[in-house]
py3Dmol code that shows the C-alpha trace and the ligand (Angstrom):
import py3Dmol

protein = """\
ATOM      1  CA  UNK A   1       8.389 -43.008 150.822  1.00  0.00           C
ATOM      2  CA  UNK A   2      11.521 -43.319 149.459  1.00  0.00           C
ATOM      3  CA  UNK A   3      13.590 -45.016 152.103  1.00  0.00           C
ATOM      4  CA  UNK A   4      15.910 -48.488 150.572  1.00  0.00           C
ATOM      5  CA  UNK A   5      15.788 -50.957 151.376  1.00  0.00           C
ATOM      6  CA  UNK A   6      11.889 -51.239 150.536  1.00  0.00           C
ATOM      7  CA  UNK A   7       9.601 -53.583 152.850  1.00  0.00           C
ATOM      8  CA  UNK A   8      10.305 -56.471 150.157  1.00  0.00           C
ATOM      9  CA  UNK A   9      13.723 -55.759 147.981  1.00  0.00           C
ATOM     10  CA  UNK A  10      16.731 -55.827 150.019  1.00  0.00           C
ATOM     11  CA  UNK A  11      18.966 -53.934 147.619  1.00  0.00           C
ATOM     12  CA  UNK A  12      19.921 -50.406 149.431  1.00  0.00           C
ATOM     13  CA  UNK A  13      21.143 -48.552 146.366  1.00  0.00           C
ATOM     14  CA  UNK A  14      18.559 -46.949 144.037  1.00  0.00           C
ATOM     15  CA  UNK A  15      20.483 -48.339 140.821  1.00  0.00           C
ATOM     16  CA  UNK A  16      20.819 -51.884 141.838  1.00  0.00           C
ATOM     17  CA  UNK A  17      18.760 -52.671 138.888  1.00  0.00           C
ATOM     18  CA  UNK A  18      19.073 -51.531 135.658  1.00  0.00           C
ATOM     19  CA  UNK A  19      16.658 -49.440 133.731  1.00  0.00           C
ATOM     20  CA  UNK A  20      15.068 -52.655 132.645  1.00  0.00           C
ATOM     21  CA  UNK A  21      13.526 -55.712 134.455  1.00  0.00           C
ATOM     22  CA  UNK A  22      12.700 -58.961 133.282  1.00  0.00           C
ATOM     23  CA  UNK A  23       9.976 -60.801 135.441  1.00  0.00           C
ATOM     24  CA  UNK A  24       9.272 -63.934 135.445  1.00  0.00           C
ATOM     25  CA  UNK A  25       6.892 -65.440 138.279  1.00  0.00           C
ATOM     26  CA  UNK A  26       8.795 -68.304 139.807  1.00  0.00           C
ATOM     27  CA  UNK A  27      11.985 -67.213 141.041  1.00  0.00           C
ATOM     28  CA  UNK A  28      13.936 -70.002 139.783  1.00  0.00           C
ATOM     29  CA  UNK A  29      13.473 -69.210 136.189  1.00  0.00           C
ATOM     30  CA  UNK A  30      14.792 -65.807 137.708  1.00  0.00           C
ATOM     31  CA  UNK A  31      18.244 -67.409 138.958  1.00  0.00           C
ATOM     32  CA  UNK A  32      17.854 -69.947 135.482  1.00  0.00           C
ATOM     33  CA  UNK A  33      17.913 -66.560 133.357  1.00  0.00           C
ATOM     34  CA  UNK A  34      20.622 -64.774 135.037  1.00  0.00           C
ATOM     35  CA  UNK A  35      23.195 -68.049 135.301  1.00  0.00           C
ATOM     36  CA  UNK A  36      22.185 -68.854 130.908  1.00  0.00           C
ATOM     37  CA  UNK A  37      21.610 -65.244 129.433  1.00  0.00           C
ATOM     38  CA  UNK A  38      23.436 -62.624 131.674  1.00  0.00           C
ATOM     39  CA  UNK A  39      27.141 -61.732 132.188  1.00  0.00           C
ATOM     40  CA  UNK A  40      28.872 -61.144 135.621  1.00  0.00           C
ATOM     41  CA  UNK A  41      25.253 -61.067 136.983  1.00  0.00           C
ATOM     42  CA  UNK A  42      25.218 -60.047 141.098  1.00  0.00           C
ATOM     43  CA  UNK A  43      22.663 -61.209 143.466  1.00  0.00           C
ATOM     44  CA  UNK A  44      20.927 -58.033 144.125  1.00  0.00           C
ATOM     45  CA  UNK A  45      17.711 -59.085 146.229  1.00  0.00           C
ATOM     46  CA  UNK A  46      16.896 -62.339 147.734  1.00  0.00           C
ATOM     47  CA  UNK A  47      14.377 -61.585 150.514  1.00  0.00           C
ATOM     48  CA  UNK A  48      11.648 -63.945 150.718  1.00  0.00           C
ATOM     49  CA  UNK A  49      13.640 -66.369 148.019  1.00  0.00           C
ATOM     50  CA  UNK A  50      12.698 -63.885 145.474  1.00  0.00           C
ATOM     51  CA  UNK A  51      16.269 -63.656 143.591  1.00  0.00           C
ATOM     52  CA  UNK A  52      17.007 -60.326 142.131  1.00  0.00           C
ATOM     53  CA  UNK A  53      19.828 -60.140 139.421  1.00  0.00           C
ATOM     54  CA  UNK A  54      21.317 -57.078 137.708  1.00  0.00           C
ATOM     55  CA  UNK A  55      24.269 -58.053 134.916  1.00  0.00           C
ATOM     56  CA  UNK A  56      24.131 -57.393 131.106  1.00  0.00           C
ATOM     57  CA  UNK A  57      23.430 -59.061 127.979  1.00  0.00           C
ATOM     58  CA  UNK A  58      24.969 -57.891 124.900  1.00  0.00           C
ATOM     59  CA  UNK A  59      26.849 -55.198 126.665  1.00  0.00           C
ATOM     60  CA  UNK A  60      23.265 -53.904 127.936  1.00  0.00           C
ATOM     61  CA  UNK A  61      22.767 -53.480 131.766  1.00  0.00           C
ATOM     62  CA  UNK A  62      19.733 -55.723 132.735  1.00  0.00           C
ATOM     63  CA  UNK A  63      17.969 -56.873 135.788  1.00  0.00           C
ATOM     64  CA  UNK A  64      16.021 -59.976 136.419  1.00  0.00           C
ATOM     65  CA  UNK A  65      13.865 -60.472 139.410  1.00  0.00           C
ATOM     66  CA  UNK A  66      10.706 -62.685 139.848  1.00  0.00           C
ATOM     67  CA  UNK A  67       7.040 -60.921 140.634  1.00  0.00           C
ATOM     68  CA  UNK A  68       5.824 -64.183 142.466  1.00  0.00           C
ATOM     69  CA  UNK A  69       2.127 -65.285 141.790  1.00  0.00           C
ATOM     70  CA  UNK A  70      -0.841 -62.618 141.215  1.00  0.00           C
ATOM     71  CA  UNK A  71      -1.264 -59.341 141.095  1.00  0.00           C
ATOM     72  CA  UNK A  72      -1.224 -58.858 144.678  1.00  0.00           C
ATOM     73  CA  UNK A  73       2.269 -60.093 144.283  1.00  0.00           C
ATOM     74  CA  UNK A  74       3.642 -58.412 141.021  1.00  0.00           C
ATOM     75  CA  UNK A  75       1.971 -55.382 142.169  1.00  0.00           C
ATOM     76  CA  UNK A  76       3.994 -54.908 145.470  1.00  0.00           C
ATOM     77  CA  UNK A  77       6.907 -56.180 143.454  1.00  0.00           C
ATOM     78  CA  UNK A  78       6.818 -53.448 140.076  1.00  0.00           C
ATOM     79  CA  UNK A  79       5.487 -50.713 142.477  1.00  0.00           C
ATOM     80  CA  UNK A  80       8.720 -50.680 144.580  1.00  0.00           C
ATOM     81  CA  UNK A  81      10.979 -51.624 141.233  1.00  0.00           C
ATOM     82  CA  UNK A  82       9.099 -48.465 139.534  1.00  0.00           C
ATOM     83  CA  UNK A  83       9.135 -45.766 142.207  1.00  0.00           C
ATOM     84  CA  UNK A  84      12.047 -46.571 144.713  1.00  0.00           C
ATOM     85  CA  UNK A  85      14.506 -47.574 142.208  1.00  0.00           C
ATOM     86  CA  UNK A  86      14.117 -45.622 138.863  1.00  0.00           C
ATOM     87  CA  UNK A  87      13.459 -48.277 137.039  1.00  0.00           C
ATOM     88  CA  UNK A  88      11.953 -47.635 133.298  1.00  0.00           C
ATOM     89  CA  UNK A  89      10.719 -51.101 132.022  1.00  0.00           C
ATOM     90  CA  UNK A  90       9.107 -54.245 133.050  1.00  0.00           C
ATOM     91  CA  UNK A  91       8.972 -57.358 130.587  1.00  0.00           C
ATOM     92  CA  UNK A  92       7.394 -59.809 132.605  1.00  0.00           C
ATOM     93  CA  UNK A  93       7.938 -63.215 130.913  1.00  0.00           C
ATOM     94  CA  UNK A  94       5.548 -65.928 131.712  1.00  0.00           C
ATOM     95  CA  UNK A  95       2.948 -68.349 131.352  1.00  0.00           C
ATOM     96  CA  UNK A  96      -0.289 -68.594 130.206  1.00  0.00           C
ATOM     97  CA  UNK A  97      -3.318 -70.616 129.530  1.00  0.00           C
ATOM     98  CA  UNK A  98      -4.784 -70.830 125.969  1.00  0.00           C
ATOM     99  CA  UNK A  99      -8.465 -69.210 125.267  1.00  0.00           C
ATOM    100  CA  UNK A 100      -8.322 -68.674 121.807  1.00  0.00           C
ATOM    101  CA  UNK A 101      -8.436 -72.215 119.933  1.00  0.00           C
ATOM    102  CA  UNK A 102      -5.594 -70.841 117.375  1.00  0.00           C
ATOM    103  CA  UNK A 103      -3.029 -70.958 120.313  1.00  0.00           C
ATOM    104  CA  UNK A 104      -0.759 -73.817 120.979  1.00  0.00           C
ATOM    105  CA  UNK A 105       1.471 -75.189 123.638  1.00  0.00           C
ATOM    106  CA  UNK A 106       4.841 -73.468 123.694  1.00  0.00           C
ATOM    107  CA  UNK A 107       3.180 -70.211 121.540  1.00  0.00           C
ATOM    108  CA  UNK A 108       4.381 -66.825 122.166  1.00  0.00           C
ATOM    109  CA  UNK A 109       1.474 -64.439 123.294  1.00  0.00           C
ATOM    110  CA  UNK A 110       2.199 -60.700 123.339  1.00  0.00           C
ATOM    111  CA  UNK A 111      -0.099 -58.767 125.638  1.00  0.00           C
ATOM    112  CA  UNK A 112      -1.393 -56.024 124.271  1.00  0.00           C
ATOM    113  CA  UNK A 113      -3.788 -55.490 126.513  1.00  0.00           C
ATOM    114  CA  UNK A 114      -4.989 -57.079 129.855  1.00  0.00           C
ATOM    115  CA  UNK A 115      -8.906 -57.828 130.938  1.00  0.00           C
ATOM    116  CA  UNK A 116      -9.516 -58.375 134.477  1.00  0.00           C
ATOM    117  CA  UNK A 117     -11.610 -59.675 136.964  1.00  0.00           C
ATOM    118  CA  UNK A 118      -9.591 -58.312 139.769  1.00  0.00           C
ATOM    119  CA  UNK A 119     -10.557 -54.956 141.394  1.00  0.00           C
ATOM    120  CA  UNK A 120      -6.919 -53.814 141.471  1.00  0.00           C
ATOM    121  CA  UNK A 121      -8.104 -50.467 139.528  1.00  0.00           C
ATOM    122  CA  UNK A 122     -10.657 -49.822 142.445  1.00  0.00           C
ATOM    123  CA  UNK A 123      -7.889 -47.716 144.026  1.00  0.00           C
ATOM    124  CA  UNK A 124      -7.570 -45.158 141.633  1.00  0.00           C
ATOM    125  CA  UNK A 125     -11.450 -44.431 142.487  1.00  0.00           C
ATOM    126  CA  UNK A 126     -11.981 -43.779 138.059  1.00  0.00           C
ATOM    127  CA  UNK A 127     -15.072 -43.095 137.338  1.00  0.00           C
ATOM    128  CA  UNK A 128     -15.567 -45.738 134.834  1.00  0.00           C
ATOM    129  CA  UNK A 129     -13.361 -48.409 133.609  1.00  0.00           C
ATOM    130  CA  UNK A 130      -9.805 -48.506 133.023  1.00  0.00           C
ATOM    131  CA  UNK A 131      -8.161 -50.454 130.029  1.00  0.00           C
ATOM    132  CA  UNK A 132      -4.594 -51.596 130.946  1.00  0.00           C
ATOM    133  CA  UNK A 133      -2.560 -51.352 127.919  1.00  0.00           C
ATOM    134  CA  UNK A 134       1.635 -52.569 127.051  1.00  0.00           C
ATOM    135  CA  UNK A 135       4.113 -50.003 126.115  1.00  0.00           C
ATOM    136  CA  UNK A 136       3.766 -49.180 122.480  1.00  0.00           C
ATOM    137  CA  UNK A 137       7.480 -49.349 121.722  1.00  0.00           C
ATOM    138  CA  UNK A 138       8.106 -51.993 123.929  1.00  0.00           C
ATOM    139  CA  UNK A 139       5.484 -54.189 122.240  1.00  0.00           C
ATOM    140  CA  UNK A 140       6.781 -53.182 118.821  1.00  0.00           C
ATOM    141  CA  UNK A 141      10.660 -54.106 119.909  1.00  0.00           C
ATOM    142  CA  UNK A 142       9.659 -57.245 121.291  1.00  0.00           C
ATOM    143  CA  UNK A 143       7.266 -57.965 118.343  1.00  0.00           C
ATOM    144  CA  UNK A 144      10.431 -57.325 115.670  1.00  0.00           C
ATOM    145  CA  UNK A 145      12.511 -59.299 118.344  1.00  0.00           C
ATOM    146  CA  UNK A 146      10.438 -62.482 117.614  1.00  0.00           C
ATOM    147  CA  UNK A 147      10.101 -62.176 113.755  1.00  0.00           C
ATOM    148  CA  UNK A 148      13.929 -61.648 113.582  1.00  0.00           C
ATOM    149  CA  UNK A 149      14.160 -65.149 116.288  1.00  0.00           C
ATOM    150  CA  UNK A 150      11.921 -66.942 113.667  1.00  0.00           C
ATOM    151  CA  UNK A 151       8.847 -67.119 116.379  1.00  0.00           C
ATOM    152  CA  UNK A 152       5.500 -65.909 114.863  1.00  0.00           C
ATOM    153  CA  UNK A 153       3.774 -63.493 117.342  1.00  0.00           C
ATOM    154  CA  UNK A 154       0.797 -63.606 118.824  1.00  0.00           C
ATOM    155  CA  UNK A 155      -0.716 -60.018 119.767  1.00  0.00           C
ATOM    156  CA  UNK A 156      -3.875 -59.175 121.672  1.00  0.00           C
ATOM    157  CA  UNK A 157      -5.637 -59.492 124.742  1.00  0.00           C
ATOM    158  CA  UNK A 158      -4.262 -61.502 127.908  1.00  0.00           C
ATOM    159  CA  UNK A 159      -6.946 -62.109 130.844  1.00  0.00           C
ATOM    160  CA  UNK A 160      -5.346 -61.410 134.075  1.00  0.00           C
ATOM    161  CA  UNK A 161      -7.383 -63.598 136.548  1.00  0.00           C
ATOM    162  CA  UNK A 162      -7.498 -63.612 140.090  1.00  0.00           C
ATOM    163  CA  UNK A 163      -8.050 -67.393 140.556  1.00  0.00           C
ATOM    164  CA  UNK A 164      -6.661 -70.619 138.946  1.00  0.00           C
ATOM    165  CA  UNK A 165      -9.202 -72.795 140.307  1.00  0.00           C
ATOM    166  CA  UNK A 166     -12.289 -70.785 139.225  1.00  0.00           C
ATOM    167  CA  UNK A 167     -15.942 -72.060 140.174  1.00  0.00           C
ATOM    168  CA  UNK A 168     -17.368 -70.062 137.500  1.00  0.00           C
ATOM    169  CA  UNK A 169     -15.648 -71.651 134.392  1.00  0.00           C
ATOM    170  CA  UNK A 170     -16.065 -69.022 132.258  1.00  0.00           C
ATOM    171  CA  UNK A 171     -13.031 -69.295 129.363  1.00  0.00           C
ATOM    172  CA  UNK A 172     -15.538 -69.544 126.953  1.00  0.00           C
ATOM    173  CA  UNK A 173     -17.391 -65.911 127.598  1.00  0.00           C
ATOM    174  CA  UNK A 174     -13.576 -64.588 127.508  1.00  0.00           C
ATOM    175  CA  UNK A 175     -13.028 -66.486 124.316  1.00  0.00           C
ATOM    176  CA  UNK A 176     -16.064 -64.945 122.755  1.00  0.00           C
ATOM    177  CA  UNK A 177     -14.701 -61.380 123.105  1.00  0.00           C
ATOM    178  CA  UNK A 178     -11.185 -62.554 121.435  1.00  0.00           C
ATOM    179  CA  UNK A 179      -8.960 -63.080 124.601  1.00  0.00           C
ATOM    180  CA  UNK A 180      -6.167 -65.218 123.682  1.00  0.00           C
ATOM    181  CA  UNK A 181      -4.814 -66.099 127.091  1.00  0.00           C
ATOM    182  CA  UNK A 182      -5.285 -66.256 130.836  1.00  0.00           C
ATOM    183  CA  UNK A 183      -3.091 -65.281 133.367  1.00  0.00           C
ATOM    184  CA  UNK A 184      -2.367 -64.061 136.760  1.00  0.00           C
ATOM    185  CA  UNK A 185      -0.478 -60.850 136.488  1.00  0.00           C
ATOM    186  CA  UNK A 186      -0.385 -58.702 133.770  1.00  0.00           C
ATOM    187  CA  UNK A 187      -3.128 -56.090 134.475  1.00  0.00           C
ATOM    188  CA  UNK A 188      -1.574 -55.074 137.545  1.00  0.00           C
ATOM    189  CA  UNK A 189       1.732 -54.199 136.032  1.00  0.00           C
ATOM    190  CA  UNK A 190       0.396 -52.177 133.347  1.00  0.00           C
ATOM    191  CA  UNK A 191      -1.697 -50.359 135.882  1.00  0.00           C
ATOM    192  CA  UNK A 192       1.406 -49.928 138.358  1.00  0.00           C
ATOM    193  CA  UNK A 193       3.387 -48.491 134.907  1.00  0.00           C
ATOM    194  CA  UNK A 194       0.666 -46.531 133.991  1.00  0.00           C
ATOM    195  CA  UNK A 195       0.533 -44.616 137.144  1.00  0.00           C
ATOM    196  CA  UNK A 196       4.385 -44.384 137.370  1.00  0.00           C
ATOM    197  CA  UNK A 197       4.330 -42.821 134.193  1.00  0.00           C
ATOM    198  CA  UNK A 198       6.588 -45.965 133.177  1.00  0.00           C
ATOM    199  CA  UNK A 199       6.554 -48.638 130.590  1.00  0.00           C
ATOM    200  CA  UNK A 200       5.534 -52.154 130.711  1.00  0.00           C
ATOM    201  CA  UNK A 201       5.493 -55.317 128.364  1.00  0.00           C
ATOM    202  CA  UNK A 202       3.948 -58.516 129.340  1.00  0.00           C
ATOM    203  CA  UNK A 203       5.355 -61.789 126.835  1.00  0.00           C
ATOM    204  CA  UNK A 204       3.715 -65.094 127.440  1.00  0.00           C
ATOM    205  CA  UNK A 205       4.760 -68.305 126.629  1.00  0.00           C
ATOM    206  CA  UNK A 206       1.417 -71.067 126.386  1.00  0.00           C
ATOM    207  CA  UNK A 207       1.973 -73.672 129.349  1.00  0.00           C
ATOM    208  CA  UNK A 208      -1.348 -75.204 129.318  1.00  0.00           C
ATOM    209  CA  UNK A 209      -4.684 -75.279 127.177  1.00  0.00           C
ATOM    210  CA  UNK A 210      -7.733 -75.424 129.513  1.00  0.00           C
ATOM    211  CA  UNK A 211     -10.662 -75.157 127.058  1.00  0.00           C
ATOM    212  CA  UNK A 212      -9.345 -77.828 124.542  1.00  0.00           C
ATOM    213  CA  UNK A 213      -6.388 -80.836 125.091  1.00  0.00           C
ATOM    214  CA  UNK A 214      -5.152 -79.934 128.502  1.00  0.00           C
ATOM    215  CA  UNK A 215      -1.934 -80.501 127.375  1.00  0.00           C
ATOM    216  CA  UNK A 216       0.224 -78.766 129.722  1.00  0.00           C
ATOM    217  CA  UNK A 217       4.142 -78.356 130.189  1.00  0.00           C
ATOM    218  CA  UNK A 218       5.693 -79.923 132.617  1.00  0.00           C
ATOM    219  CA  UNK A 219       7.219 -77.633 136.014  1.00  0.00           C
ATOM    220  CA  UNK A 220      11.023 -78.628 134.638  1.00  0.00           C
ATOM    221  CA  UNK A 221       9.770 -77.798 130.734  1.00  0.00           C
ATOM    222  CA  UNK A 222       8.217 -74.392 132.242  1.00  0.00           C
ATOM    223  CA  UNK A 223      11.637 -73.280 133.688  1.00  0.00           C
ATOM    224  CA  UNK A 224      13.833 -73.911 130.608  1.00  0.00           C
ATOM    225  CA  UNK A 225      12.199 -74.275 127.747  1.00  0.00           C
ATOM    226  CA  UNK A 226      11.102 -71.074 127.380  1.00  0.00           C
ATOM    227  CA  UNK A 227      14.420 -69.691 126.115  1.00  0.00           C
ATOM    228  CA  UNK A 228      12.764 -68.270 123.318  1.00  0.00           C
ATOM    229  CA  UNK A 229      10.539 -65.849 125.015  1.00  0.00           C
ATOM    230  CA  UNK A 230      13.662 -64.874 127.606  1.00  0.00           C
ATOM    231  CA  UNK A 231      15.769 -63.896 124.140  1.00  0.00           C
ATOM    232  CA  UNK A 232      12.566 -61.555 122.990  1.00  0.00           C
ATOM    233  CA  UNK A 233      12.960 -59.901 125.524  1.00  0.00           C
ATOM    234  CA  UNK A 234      16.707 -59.668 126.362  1.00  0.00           C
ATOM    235  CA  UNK A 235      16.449 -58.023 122.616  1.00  0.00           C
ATOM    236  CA  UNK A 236      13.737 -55.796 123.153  1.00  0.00           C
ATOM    237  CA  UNK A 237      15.772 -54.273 126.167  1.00  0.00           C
ATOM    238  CA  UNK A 238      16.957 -50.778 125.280  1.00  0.00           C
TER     239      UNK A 238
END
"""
ligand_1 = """\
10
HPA
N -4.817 -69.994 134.427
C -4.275 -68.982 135.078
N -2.991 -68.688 134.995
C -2.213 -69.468 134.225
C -2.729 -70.540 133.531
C -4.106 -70.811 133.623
O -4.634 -71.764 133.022
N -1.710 -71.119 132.857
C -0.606 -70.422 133.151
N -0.903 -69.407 133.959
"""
view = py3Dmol.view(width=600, height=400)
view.addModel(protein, "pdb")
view.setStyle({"model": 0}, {"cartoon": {"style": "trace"}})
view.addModel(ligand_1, "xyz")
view.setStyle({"model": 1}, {"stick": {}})
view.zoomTo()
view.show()
């Protein structure tokens, strides 16, 4: 199928977005990034409230659309981005929950990788167990990106979990194998990339610790303070 507009992006030419999209989850920080980083940014999708934005930064051509919650959600989202409109890149930019006890509110997690409890993969019927992985050179921009913005980097293993509210409670099992963060959404978009033959990068910013403080950001301090993170990965845009 290659038929625009797509089920869920209203944009009807194949290069309304540029070759690279930022994602954030809540579409608000989608419009906040496009109105404070982007230049002569146009609306380019808006169905369902998810805002879509292509302008540039630096002189770059750059999109900005949000993936929504899960990987249900990101995964319908980068799967039409990646194969109906020729996009090359996703950087999703988000939030995450501290597992490892060296991480910090506001810290800048780089996933490297992404563990799973979700059976996204079961579609691919592998015979054994797939390891979703970041775009080398994506990772490595972004990573010089943050030394060169003065933010030390934090590379390694996210855990992309299907619930927020999970019965089991088991952070600390995660912990034990070196996962530095939970979230909702990564391991689908490396899978989608990795089976578009395309590239992703997922950057996380540390909104809440729930194995130590639980300290957590408020929803106005998760939309724009995480400026930071958004300039990593304006930079590490091609
Ligand atoms: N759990 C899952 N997803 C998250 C969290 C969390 O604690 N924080 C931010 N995204």
């Amino acid at each position: 199928m290659s038929k625009l507009p797509t089920p869920h992006i209203a944009a009807t030419e194949k290069d309304a977005f540029a070759k690279t999209v930022l994602m954030p989850g809540d579409p608000l920080r989608a419009k906040y990034i496009a109105e404070n980083f982007l230049e002569n940014a146009v609306l380019v999708n808006n169905t369902r409230g998810v805002q879509g934005y292509t302008g540039y930064y630096k002189g770059k051509r750059v999109s900005v659309m949000a993936s929504g919650m899960g990987m249900p959600s990101i995964g319908i989202y980068s799967y039409e981005l990646f194969n109906f409109y020729d996009v090359d890149t996703i950087i999703r930019v988000g939030s995450a929950g501290a597992i490892s006890p060296e991480l910090h509110l506001r810290d800048v997690v780089f996933g490297m990788g992404a563990c799973t409890n979700s059976a996204y993969a079961d579609q691919y019927r592998l015979p054994g167990t797939f390891a979703p992985i970041a775009d080398y050179g994506t990772l490595q921009n972004a990573v010089k990106a943050a030394e060169r913005l003065g933010v030390k980097p934090y590379i390694g293993n996210l855990l992309s979990s299907d619930t927020f509210y999970d019965d089991a409670n088991s952070l600390s099992e995660w912990q034990k194998m070196g996962v530095l963060a939970i979230e909702m959404e990564c391991a689908a978009l490396y899978m989608n990339a990795s089976r578009s033959g395309k590239k992703a990068l997922a950057i996380c910013t540390i909104s809440d610790c729930p194995l130590s403080s639980g300290e957590e950001c408020t929803a106005l301090e998760r939309e724009q303070t995480f400026n930071k993170m958004i300039e990593i990965a304006l930079e590490a845009t091609e």
